[in-house]
Legacy VTK file of the C-alpha trace (Angstrom):
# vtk DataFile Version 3.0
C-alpha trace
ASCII
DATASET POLYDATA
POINTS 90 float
4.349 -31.235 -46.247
5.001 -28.330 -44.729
1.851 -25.613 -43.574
1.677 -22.458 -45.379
3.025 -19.633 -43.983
0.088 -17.257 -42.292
-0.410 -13.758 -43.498
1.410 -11.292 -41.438
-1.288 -8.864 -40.204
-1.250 -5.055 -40.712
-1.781 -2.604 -38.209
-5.111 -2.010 -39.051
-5.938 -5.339 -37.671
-3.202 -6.442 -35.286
-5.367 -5.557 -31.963
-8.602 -6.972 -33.240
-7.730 -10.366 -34.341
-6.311 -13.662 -32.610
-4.877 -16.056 -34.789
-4.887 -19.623 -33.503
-2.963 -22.881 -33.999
-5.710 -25.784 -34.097
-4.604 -29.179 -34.781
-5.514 -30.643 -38.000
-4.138 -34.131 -39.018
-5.522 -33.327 -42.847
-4.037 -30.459 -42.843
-0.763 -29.391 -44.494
1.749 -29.421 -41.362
-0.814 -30.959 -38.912
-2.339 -27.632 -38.148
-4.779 -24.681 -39.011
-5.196 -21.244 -38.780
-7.879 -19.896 -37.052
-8.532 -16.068 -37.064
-11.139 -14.812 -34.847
-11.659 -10.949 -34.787
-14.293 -9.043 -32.605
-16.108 -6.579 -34.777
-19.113 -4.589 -34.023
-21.826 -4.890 -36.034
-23.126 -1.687 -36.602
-19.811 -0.290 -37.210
-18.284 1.060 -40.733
-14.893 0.203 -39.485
-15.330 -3.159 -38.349
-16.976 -3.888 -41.826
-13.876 -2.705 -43.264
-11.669 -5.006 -41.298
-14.044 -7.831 -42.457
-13.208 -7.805 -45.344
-9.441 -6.207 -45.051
-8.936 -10.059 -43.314
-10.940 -12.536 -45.541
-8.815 -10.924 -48.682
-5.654 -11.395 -46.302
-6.172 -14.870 -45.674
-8.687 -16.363 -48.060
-10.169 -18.429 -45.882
-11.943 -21.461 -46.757
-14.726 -21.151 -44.276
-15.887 -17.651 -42.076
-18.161 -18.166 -39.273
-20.107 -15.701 -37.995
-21.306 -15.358 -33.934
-24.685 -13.476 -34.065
-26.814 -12.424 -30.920
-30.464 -14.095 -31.042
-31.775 -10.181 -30.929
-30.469 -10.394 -34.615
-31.564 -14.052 -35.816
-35.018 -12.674 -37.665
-32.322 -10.650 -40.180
-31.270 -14.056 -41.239
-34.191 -16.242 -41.483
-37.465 -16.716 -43.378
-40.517 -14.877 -42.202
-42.615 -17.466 -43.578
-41.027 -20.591 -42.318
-41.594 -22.045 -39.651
-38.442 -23.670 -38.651
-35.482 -21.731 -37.211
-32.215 -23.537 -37.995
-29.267 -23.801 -35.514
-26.465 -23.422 -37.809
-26.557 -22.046 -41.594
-23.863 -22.938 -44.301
-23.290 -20.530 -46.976
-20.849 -20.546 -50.159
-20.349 -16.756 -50.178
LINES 1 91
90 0 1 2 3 4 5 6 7 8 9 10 11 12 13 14 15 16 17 18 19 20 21 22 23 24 25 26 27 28 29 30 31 32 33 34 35 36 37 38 39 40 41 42 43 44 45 46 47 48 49 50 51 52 53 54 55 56 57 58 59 60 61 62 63 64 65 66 67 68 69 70 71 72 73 74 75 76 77 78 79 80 81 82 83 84 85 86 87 88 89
């Protein structure tokens, strides 16, 4: 079967996101998309373009890259442990 057809991008996002062609033998076509787009965090826009490209695409999975000066937003005060990588349905 054939791989879906990726979004085209608007203008809003065309300069801050790469799209890229990984190989994927379970995937329809052999292939999937991956869109990476540099955002700032502190920015209104970039928030915006967040979510302008996960209603685009739909995406079955977003990862997010976050400095270590930022880490104690994410974690438990109380614990402990610090994990390395955190999965999350929404």
């Amino acid at each position: 079967s054939q791989a879906p057809q990726a979004p085209e991008l608007p203008p809003s996002l065309r300069n801050n996101v790469a799209c890229l062609q990984v190989p994927n033998k379970e995937a329809p076509g052999g292939s999937t998309e991956v869109y990476v787009l540099g955002m700032s965090h502190v920015s209104k826009q970039s928030v915006d373009q967040v979510k302008e490209l996960i209603r685009l695409v739909e995406p079955e999975v977003v990862g997010v890259e976050l400095c270590k000066d930022r880490l104690p937003l994410l974690i438990n005060a109380e614990s402990d442990t610090t994990p390395n990588i955190w999965h999350c349905r929404k």
